[in-house]
C-alpha positions in Angstrom: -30.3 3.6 19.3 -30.4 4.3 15.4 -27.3 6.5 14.0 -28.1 9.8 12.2 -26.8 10.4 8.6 -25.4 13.4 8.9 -24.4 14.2 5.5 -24.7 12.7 2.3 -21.4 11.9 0.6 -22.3 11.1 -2.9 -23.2 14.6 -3.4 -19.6 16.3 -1.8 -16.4 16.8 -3.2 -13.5 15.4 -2.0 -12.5 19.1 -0.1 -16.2 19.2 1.3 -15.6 15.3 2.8 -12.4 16.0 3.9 -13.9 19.4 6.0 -16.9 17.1 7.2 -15.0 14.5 8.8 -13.0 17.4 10.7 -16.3 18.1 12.6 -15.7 14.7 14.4 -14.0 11.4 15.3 -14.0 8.4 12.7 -12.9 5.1 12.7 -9.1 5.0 11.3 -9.0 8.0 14.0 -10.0 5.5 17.2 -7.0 3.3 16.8 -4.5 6.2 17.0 -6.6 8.2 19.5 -5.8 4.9 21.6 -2.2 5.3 20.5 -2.3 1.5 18.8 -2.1 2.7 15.3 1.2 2.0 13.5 1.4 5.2 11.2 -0.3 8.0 13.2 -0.9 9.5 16.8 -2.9 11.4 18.8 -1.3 14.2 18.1 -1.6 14.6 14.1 -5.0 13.6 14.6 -5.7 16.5 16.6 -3.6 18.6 14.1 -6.1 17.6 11.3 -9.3 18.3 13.1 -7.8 21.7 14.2 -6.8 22.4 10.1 -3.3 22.7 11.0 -2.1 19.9 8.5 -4.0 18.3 5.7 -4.4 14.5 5.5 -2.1 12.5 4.4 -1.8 12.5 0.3 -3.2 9.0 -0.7 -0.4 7.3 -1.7 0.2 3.8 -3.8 -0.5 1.2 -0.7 -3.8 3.5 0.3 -5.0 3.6 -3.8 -5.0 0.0 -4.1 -6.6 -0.1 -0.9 -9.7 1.4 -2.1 -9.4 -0.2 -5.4 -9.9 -3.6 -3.7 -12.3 -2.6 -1.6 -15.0 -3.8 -3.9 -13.7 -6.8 -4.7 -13.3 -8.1 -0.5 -16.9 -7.2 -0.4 -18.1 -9.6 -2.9 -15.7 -12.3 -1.9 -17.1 -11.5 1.4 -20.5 -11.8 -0.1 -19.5 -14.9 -1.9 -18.5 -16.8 1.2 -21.2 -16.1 3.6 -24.0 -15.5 1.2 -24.7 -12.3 2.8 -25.8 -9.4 0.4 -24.2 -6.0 1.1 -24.7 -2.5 0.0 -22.7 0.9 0.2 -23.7 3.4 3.1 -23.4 6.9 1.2 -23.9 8.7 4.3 -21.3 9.9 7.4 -23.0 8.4 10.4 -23.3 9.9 13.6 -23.8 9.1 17.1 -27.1 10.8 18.3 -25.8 11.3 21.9 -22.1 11.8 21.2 -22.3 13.8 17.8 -18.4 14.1 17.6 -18.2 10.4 16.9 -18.9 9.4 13.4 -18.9 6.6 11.3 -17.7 6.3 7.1 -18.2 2.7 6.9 -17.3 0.8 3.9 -20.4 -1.7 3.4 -23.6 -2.4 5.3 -25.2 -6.0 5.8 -28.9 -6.4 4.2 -31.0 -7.8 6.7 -29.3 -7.5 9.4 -27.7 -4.8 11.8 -24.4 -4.9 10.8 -21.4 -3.5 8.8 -18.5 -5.1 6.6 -15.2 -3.0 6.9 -12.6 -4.5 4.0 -9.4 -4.5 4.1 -5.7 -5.5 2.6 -2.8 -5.6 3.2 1.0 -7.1 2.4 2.5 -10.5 3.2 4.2 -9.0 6.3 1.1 -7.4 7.9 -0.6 -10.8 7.0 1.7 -13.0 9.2 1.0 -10.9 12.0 -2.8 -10.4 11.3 -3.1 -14.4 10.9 -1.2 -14.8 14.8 -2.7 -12.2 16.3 -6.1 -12.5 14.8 -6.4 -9.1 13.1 -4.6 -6.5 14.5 -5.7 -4.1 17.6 -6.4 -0.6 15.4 -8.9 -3.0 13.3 -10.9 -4.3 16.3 -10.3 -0.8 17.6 -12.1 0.8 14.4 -15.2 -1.7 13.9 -15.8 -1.2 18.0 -16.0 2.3 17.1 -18.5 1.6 14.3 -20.5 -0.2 16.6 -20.3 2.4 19.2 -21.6 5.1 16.4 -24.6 2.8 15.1 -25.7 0.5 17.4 -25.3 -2.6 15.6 -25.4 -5.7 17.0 -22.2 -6.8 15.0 -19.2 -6.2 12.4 -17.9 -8.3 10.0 -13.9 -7.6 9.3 -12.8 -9.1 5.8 -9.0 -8.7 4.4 -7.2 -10.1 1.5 -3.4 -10.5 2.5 -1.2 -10.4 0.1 -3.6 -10.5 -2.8 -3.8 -14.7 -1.9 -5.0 -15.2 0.9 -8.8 -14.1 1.9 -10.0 -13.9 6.0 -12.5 -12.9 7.7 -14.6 -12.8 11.2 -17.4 -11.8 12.9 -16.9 -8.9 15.8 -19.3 -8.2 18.7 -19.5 -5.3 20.9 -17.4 -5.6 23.6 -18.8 -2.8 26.1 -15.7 -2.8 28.3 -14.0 -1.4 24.9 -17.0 0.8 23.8 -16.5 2.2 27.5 -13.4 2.8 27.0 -13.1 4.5 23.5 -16.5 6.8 25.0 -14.3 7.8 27.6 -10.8 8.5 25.6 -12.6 9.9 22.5 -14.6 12.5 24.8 -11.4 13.5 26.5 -9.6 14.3 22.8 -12.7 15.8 21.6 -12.9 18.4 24.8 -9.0 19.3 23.8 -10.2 19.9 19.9 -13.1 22.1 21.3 -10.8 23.9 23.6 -7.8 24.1 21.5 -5.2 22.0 23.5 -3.5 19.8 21.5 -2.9 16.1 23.2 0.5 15.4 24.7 3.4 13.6 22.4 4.0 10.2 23.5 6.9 7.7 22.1 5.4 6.1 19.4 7.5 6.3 16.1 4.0 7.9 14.7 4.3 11.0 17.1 8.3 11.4 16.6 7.2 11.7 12.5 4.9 14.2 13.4 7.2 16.4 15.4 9.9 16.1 12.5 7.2 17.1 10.0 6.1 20.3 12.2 9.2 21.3 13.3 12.3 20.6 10.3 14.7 23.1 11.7 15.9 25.2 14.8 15.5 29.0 14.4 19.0 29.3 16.6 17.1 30.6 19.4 17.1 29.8 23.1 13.8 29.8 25.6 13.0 29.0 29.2 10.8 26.0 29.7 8.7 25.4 32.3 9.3 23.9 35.3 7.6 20.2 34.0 10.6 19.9 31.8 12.6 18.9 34.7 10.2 15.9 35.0 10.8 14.6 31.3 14.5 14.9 31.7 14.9 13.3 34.9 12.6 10.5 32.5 15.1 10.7 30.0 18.0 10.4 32.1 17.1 7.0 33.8 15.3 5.7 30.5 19.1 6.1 28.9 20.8 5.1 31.5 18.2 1.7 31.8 19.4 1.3 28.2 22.8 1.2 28.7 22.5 -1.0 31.1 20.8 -2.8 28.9 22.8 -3.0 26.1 26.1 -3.9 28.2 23.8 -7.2 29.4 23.0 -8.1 25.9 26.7 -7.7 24.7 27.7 -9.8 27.7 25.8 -12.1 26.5 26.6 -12.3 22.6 30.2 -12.2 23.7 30.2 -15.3 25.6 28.1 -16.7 23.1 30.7 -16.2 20.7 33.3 -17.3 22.4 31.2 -20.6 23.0 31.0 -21.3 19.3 34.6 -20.1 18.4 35.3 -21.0 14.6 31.5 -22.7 14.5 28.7 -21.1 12.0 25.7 -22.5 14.7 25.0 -23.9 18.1 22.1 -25.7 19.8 20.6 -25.8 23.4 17.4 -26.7 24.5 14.4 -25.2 21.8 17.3 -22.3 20.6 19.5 -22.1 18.3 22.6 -19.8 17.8 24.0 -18.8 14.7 27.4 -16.7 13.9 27.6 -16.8 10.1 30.5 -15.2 7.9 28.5 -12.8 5.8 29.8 -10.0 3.1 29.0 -6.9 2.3 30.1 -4.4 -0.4 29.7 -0.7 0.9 30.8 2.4 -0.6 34.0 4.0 0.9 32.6 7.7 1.3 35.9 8.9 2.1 37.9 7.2 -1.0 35.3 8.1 -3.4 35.5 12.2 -2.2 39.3 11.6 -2.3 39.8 10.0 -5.8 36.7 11.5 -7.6 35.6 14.3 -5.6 33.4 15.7 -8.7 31.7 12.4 -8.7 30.9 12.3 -4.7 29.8 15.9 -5.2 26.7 14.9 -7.9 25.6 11.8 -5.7 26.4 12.5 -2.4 23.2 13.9 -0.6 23.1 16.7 2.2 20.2 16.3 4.6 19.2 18.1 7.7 17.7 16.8 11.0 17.8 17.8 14.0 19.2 16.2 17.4 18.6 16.4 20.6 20.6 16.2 23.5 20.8 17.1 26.9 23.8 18.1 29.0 23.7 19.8 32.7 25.4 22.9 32.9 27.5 23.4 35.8 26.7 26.2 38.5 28.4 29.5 38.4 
């Protein structure tokens, strides 16, 4: 199978990419299709292929990103001695034309791709123990799902010191999988259902972004409802339960070190340090200089949810 190039992207403006990678599923999209992305869900990715949001604004962290880009794929080049070049095309699938490719480098001589990648000291700890994290392998399966290839090559620079890479092969079993979850999201775009929330921080930004503020007004819901809040009910009351076992626990901890900082048992250790902490006294500072809380002090509005069961007439 050889990928189609579906559109040139040296010769579009940003707008025109933006609109051509609505027609489809990329990469960055798989991992939070799968609901493994940290910063997105399925549910904003829908949103963007409908046109009901825009893309996120690139922002300092994604600038660099880009900016760097170059410069992982000639250390890349550097290390293995393998040539690359860009790909100034949008691939597609020829069977599945909804799944698309905008891959970062291509390897001469061979069929494979280079993705590049950064990222921060605290990423990089758990990219070095968990050998690269899932939305990357998720991304370059994808890419080999779209071409055809017979491998990826996944190069990062953590931290701006420290320079990894490895080789990835298809793993069907995933490539099966994606196929079958990236189909399903692509029949909701087409039919204009949008995917259902899950409880990933990702989707609770999401919701916040679409919905700011109540309009004061009351609805029905439907009969499902009763299903999510019996969820809710024993989810909360799971946590409690919980919670009062972890306290338990700390409590007798402390009460096992007394006046002692740190304790040890087996492979652990248990600390109970004396720390300090200088916070401002809100309630002073309105008091004393109420002008002065009035300029720095804030207002913000979210919105909570709760659920209480009214009691029969």
């Amino acid at each position: 199978m050889q990928a189609l190039k579906l559109v040139k992207t040296t010769e579009l403006s940003h707008e025109q990419w933006l609109n051509e990678r609505r027609r489809g599923i990329g990469g960055s999209d798989a991992a939070a299709i799968a609901g493994v992305h940290r910063w997105k869900s399925a549910l904003e990715v829908w949103l963007e292929k409908m046109g009901q949001i825009q893309p996120q604004e690139e922002n300092e962290k994604m600038y660099w990103g880009t900016r760097l880009e170059e410069v992982v794929a000639e250390e890349f080049s550097k290390r293995t001695c393998k040539k690359v070049q860009r790909c100034n095309f949008i691939l597609q699938n020829p069977k599945y034309p909804f799944m698309l490719a905008n891959i970062d480098r291509a390897v001469v001589g061979e069929k494979a791709g280079l993705e590049c990648k950064t990222a921060g000291e605290w990423s990089g700890k758990n990219i070095i123990e968990n050998d690269f994290l899932p939305e990357h392998i998720l991304q370059v399966q994808h890419y080999l799902m779209v071409t055809g290839w017979e491998r990826w090559y996944l190069a990062i620079l953590i931290g701006g010191q420290k320079f990894l890479y490895k080789e990835v092969l298809p793993d069907f079993e995933i490539i099966g999988y994606l196929t079958k979850i990236e189909s399903d999201f692509w029949g909701l775009v087409e039919a204009g259902i949008p995917p259902l929330a899950d409880g990933s921080e990702a989707c609770s930004n999401i919701l916040e972004k679409m919905y700011p503020k109540s309009n004061g007004e009351a609805i029905e819901l439907p009969s499902s409802a009763l299903g999510l809040i019996e969820q809710y009910n024993t989810a909360k009351n799971d946590v409690k339960a919980a919670e009062y076992l972890k306290d338990d626990a700390t409590n007798q901890l402390k009460n096992l070190l007394g006046d002692n900082e740190k304790g040890r048992v087996g492979q652990y250790v248990v600390n109970w340090r004396s720390q300090t902490q200088n916070r401002t006294d809100t309630k002073a500072l309105k008091e004393k200089f109420p002008d002065v809380a009035a300029q720095v002090l804030k207002e913000t509005t979210f919105r909570k949810m709760e659920i209480k069961e009214e009691k029969s007439k």
